[in-house]
N, C-alpha and C positions, 0 to 999 in steps of 0.2 A: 653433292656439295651440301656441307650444313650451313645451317640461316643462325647468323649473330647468336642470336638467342638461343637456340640449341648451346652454340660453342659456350657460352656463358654460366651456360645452366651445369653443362660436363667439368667448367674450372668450378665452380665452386664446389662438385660433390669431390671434388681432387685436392682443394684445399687442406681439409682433415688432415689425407693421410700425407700430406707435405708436411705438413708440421710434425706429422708424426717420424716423418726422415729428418725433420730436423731435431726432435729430441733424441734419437735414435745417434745420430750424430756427435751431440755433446755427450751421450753416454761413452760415445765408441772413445773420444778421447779423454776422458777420464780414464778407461780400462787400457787405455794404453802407456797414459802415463803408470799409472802403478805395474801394469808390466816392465815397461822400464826402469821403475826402482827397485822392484822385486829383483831383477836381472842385473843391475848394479851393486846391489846388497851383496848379491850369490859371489861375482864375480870380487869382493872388495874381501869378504871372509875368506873365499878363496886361496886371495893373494897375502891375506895374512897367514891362513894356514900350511901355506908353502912357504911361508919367511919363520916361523916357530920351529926350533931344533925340535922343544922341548915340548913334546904335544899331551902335557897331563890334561888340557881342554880338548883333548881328542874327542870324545865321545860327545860333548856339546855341542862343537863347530859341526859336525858329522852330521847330527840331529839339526841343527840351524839350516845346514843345506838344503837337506831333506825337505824339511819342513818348505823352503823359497820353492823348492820344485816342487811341491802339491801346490803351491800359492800359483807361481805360473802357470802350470795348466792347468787352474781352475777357471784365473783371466783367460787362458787363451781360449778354453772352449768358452767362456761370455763372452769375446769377442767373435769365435765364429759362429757362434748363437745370434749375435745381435746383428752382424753382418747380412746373413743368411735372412734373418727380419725384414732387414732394410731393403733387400732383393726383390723378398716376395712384397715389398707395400710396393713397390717400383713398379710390380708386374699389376696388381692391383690399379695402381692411376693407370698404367697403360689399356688394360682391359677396359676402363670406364671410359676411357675415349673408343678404343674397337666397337664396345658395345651397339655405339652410336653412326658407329661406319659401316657396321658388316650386319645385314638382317638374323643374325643371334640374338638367343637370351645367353649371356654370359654371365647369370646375376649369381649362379651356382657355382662356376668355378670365381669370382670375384670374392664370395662370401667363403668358399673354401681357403685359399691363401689368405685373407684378412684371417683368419682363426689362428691355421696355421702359423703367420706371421706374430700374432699376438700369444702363441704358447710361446713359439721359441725366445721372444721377447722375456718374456714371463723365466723360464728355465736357465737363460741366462741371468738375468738377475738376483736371480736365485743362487749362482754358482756366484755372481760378485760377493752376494749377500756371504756365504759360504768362507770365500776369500775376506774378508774384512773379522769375519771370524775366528777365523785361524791367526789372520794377522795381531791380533786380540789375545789371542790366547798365546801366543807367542812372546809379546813382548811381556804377558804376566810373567812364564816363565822365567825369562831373562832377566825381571827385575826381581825375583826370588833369589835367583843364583846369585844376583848381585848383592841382594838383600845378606844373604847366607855367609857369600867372601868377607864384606863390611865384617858382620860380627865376627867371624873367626878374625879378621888382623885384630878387632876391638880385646877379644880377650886376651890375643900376644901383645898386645904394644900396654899395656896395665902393669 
């Protein structure tokens, strides 16, 4: 049986990586919600490009799609990047309490997963980073083409 003070000493070295499940957390729904819009975009162009007889915007919408489905599995793998994170920090506080129960040194696999944990942290954000990019470069696009139609009616309607 552990003495107060042991138990004391193992929540605060557990505190860190709770915080770190809870930044882990407001990341997750963030990346969720822009999946969800990304996923509503796809599906709303979609249904415009099923309601168009007349598909001279063929090749755009085509490319718009395209483009949401690299956006969404770029989210999806940052979310089961950061998932996966959240796992290993879990196994982490757990290890630091076994540490203290079971006559092991677990300070090696403990320090393994924390790494681990904080690459895939890292690689996912990296692929949000990625996704806000594209998302970026996207809508330049679009306000080009927009840009482009403007002038061509500008020089019909003169």
């Amino acid at each position: 049986m552990l003495e107060i003070s042991t138990i004391g000493q193992i929540v605060r070295l557990a505190v860190a990586p709770v915080f770190l499940l809870s930044g882990i957390a407001a990341l997750l729904g963030v990346l969720t919600s822009r999946f969800g819009r990304i996923t509503d975009m796809a599906r709303a162009v979609e249904r415009q490009y099923n309601l168009i007889k007349d598909h001279e915007d063929d090749e755009v919408m085509r490319h718009s799609l395209h483009n949401m489905w690299k956006r969404a599995r770029l989210i999806n793998r940052a979310v089961g990047q950061c998932v996966t994170a959240a796992l290993l920090i879990s196994f982490v506080v757990i290890l630091l309490f076994l540490g203290h129960l079971v006559p092991m040194d677990l300070s090696t696999p403990i320090e393994m997963l924390f790494v681990l944990a904080m690459t895939l942290l890292s690689v996912g954000l990296m692929n949000f980073f990625r996704e806000i990019h594209m998302a970026t470069d996207s809508l330049k696009m679009e306000l080009t083409i927009a840009d482009d139609n403007l002038a061509h009616i500008d020089r019909y309607s003169q």
